[in-house]
Steps between C-alpha positions, in 0.01 A plus 500: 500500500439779295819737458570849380717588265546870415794745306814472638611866668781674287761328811322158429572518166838518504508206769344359189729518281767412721341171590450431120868430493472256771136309409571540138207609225280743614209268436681254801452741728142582743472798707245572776467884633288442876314819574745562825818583285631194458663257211452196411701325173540140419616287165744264358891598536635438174831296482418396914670177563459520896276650734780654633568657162204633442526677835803657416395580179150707607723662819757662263226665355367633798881634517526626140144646591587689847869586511520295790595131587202313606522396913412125426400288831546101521313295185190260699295268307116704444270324805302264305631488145870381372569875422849652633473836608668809668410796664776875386474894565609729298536857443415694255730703410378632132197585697566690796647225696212375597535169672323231338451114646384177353511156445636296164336155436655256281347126344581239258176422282709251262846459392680786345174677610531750823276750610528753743284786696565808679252653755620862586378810677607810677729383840292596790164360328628169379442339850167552435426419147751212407201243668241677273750510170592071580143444488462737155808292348384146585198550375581557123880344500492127556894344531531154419392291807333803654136501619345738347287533873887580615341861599155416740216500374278795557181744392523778324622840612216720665467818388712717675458871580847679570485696885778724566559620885406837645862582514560466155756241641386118319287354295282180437262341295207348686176314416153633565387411861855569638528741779813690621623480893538852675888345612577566169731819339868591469571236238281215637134353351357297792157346282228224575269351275129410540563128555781500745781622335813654576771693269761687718753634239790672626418501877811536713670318803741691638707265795798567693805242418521243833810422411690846587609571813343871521179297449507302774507739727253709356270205476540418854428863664184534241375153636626493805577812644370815495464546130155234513298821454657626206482438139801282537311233660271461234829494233556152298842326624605263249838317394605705146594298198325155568267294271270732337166229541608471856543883558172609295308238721672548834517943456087473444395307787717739705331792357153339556605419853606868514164614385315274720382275230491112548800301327393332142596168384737491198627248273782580243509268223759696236719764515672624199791763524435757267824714353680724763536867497825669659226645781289181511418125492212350457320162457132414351304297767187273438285283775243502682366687797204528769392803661313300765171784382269188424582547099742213489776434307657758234752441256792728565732690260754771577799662430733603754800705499730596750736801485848637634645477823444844672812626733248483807433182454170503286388380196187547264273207373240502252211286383284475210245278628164310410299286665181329289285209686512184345237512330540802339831420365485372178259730392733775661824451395544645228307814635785493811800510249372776316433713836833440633621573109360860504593619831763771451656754732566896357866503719494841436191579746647240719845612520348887586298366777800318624701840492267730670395279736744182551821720478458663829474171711818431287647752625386453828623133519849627355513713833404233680803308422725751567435524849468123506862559475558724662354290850685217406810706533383631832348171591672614875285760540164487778275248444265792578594705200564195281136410538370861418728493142341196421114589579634839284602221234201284509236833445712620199464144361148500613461819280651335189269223522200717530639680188523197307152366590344826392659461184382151459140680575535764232477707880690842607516671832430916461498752743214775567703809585122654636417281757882354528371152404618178339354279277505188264347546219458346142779633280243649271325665773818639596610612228153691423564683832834602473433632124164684598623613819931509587482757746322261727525161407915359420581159482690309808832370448578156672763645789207756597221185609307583757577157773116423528341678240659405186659196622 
């Protein structure tokens, strides 16, 4: 596998030369620089008795490094070698506190002879690129009673061509043929390839927790009751906190059900948990899968993450998926890796959008609550006027969601003050008309929807 190996930034230089004191001579020690940001470094651990040792040795050195003591997970044996290994965050504190993960590998070639490897990269990529970075490793350091093949085999890389969203709002690099689904924007790159494949890299499921009592009832009304017409009825109701395999596999054939797509077959063969964040956990899932579209089996491999507990009960998911057929794969791999390697996300645009657009169904559920208390303390009152409150409830939640799923389609509601109109538009659209022309065209905040028109 060919590798590249290119100048160490000023920061990875001084990782350098702290490491130096843990592998020894400079000449012990191998760096790799992948084009994403990311760090590879490997070598002999001079004066290493133990595995363990040699661990502890190349983690102080993160510590003397970063200001900060490494998070270190439990140590697992390395599937398919007789390598020890552990996943740690960090922060970096001599550099902006910028939180850091990775994963420290440690061997035994002979006695009195231990070797160790780190694979590191910026926090919220290293889901994504640890796979890609094993693979890099395996391929040029060789433990003692490792396969070298310990990393699948694969072709070569296709040339990749870096597309960045409308919206300014991610980024991926993609091989020629590849086209780009209109359902993507606001942080998510929905892409399919020319011989039936998939990549899905940061696409969200959000789902309502089953397991709180506020849920329950709202599940049973949107099902039920008279909320089957709203966009509660089409929400995701899921236990929160469960197996992450089980949850990635069980949230998507809800949401395909939801869409009115037909159910896939799926068959999870590995999951790996990957190091977690204080807002997120996630695991690294391989297997197999069939669309049921007549193109047969495809070998599956995602990363799914699943964030905080909301207070009204919901809870974010994301995947970073791909989806090759069979007999693609091998030739593919590699290729896959380094797509789901170079996706990143500019938080900045994301975090905006969320703002101006997600902040006012915030807001609105915040209200919401409140007079959810308030009825419970007047639960006495008329069923009459009970029943209005909550129909007032459900349309102010009904709002918020509408608000969020514009935001997911880089979409925003404005308002013609000349014909006294509403619209959806997309945001750059919008924002075109509102700059060219303010006295007619404003933008709509969530409370002022128009039941109907805008949702």
């Amino acid at each position: 596998m060919a590798q590249s190996y290119s100048r160490l930034s000023v920061a990875a230089a001084t990782l350098f030369l702290h490491l130096v004191s843990a592998f020894g001579a400079p000449s012990a020690l191998n760096t790799i620089d992948t084009p994403q940001g990311g760090k590879i470094v490997y070598g002999r651990i001079a004066g290493a008795t133990s595995e363990a040792g040699a661990m502890g040795a190349v983690l102080l050195a993160i510590h003397n490094e970063f200001g900060d003591k490494p998070n270190v997970g439990k140590i697992f044996r390395v599937h398919g070698t007789n390598s020890v290994a552990a996943f740690f965050n960090v922060v970096k504190r001599s550099q902006g506190n910028k939180p850091w993960a990775g994963m420290v590998i440690a061997s035994t070639f002979a006695a009195g002879h231990i070797e160790a490897a780190v694979i590191s990269d910026d926090a919220a990529r290293f889901g994504a690129t640890v796979n890609p970075m094993l693979k890099q490793l395996f391929g040029v350091w060789h433990p003692a009673g490792d396969a070298p093949a310990a990393a699948p085999q694969s072709g070569p890389v296709a040339a990749l061509h870096q597309y960045v969203l409308p919206d300014k709002s991610a980024s991926a690099s993609l091989p020629d043929g590849w086209k780009v689904l209109p359902s993507s924007g606001g942080g998510t790159i929905m892409t399919e390839g020319p011989n039936g494949e998939g990549v899905s890299l940061g696409f969200p499921f959000r789902a309502f927790n089953t397991s709180d009592p506020r849920v329950q009832k709202t599940m049973q009304w949107a099902l039920q009751g008279s909320g089957r017409n709203t966009g509660y009825a089409k929400a995701l109701y899921y236990p929160y906190g469960g197996d992450l395999a089980k949850t990635f596999v069980d949230l998507l054939q809800m949401w395909r059900g939801k869409n009115g797509l037909q159910p896939v077959s799926i068959r999870i063969s590995r999951e790996s948990p990957l190091p977690r964040s204080a807002a997120m956990r996630c695991a690294q899932i391989s297997g197999q899968m069939d669309a049921r579209d007549g193109k047969g089996l495809r070998e599956l491999n995602s990363v799914f993450c699943q964030g905080q507990l909301a207070s009204i009960g919901s809870y974010m998911n994301l995947a970073y998926h791909t989806a090759v057929p069979m007999q693609f794969a091998d030739k593919e791999r590699a290729t896959m890796g380094a797509i789901l390697a170079s996706f990143t996300v500019n938080q900045a645009i994301v975090q905006a959008e969320a703002r101006a657009i997600a902040a006012p169904a915030i807001d609105a559920i915040h209200e919401v609550g409140r007079r959810a208390a308030q009825q419970a303390a007047d639960a006495h009152a008329a069923n009459d006027a009970h029943n209005r409150a909550v129909e007032q409830r459900w349309d102010s939640l009904d709002k918020g969601h509408q608000a969020f799923s514009n935001y997911l389609l880089d979409q925003t509601v404005i308002q013609d003050n000349d014909l006294h109109a509403h619209g959806t538009v997309w945001n750059q659209t919008a924002d075109a008309l509102v700059r060219e022309n303010p006295q007619r065209f404003e933008y709509v905040n969530t409370p002022n929807f128009w039941k109907g028109i805008d949702y």
